[in-house]
C-alpha atoms as a printed R data frame, in Angstrom:
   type eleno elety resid chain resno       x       y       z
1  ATOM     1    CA   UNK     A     1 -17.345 -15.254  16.904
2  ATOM     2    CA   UNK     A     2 -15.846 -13.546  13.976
3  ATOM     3    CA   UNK     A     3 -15.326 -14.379  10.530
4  ATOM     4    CA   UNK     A     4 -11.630 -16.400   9.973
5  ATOM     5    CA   UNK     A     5 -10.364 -15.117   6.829
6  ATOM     6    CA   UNK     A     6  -8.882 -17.761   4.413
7  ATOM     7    CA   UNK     A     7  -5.762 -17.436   3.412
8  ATOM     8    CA   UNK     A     8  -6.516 -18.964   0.094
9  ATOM     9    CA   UNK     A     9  -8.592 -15.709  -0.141
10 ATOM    10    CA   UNK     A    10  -6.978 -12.911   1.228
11 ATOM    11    CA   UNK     A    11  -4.804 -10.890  -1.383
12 ATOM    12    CA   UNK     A    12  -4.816 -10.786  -4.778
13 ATOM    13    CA   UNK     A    13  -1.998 -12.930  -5.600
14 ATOM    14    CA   UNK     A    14  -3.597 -15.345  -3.367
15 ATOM    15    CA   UNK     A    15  -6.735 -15.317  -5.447
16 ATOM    16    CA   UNK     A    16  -5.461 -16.215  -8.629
17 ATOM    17    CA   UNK     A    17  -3.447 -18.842  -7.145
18 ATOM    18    CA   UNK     A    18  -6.352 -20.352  -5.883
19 ATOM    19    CA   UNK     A    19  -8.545 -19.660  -9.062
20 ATOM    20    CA   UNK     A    20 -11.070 -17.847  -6.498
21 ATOM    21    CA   UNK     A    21 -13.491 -16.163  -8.307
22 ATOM    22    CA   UNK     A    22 -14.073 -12.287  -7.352
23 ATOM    23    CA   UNK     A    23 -16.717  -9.712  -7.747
24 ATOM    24    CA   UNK     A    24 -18.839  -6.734  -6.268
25 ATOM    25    CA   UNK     A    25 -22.393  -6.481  -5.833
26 ATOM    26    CA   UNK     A    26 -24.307  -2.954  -5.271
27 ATOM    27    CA   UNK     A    27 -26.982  -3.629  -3.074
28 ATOM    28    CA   UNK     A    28 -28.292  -0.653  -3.904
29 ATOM    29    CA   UNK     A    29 -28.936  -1.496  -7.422
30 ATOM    30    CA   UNK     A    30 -28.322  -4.866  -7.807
31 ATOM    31    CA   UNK     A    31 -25.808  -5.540 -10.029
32 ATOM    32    CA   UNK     A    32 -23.022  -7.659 -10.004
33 ATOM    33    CA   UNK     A    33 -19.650  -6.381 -11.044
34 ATOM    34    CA   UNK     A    34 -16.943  -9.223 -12.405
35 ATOM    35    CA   UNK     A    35 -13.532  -7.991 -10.891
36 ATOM    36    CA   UNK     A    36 -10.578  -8.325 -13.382
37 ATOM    37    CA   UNK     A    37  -8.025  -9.469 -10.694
38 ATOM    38    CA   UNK     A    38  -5.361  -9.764 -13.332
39 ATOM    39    CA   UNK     A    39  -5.670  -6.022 -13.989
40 ATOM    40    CA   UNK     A    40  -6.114  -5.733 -10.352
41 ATOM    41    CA   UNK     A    41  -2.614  -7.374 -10.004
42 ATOM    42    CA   UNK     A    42  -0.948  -5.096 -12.728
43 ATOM    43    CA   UNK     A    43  -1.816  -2.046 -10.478
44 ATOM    44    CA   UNK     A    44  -1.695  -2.729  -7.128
45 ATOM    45    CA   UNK     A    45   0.514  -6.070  -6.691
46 ATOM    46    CA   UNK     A    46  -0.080  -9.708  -5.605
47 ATOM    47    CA   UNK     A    47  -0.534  -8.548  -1.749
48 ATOM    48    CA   UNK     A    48  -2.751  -6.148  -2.215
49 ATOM    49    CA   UNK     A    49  -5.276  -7.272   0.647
50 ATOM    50    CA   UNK     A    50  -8.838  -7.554  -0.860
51 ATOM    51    CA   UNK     A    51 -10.582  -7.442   2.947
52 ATOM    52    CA   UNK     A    52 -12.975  -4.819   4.174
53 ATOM    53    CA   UNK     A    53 -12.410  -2.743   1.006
54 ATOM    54    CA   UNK     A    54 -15.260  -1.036  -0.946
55 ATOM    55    CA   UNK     A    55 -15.518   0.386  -4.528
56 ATOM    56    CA   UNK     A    56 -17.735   2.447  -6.051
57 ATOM    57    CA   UNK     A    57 -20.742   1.243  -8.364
58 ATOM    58    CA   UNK     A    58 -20.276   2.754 -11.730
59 ATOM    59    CA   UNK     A    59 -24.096   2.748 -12.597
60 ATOM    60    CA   UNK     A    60 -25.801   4.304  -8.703
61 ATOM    61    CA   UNK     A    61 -22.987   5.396  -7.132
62 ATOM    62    CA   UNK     A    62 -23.453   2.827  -4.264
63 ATOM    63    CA   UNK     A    63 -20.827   1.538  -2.136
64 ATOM    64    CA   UNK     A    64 -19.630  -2.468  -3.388
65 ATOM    65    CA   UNK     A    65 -17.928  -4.852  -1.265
66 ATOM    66    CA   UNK     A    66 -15.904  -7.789  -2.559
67 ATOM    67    CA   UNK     A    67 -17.122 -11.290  -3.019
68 ATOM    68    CA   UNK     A    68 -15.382 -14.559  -3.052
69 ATOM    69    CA   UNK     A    69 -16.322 -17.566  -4.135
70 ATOM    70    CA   UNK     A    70 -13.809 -20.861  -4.174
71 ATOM    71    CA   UNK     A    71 -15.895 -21.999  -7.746
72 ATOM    72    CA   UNK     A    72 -18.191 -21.310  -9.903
73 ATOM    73    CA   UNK     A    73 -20.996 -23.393  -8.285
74 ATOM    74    CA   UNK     A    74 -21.028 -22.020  -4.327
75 ATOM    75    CA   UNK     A    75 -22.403 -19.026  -3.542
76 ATOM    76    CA   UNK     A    76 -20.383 -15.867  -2.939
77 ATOM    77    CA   UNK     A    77 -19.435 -14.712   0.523
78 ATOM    78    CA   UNK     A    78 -18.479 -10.902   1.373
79 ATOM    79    CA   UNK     A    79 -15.126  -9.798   1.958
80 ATOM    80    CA   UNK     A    80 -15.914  -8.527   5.332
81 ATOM    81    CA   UNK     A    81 -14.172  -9.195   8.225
82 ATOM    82    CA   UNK     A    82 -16.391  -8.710  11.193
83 ATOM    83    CA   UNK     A    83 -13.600 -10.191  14.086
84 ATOM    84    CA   UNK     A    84 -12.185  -6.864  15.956
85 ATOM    85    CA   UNK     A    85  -8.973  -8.072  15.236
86 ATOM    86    CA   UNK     A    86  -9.313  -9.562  11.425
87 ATOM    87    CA   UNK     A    87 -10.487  -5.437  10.689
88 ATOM    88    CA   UNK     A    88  -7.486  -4.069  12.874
89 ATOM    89    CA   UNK     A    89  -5.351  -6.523  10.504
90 ATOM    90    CA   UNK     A    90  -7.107  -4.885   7.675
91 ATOM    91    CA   UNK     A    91  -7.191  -1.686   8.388
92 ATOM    92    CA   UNK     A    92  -2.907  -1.562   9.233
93 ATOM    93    CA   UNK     A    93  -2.584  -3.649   5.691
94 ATOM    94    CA   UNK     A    94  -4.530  -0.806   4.193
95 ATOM    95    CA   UNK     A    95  -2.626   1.749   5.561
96 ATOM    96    CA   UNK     A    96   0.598   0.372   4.575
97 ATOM    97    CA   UNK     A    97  -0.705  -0.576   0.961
98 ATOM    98    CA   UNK     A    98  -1.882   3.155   0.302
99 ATOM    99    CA   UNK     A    99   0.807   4.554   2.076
């Protein structure tokens, strides 16, 4: 079974709506990366889809997914969708975001 993503989680707009907090974490190096998601926002929308997306770490050069958490006392969970058809979702999203 795959991972159901929340829809309380799934864009940006959706978020900060639902005071989700967001970061990265290089496994590579181990650091944890707070993710601005009002800047975020301001440059790529309230729809831009936060899924199956990586960044790269600033200090190693390693590849970060996102992490969600609904407060500041749970535990994080990736952003990655491993359903066949939640990553089909997020790939045509992607594709239509970066046009």
């Amino acid at each position: 079974m795959g991972c159901l993503i929340p829809t309380w989680a799934g864009t940006v707009g959706a978020c900060i709506d639902n005071g989700v907090i967001v970061q990265r974490y290089c496994e590579r190096c181990q650091r944890r990366h707070p993710v601005d998601l009002a800047a975020m926002k301001a440059a790529h929308g309230t729809d831009y889809w936060l899924w199956d997306r990586r960044t790269p770490c600033p200090y190693c050069g390693g590849t970060l997914p996102f992490m969600f958490s609904p407060g500041k006392s749970t535990p994080t969970t990736p952003m990655i969708s491993t359903n066949r058809h939640d990553v089909a979702r997020s790939a045509r999203t992607r594709a239509e975001q970066d046009g």
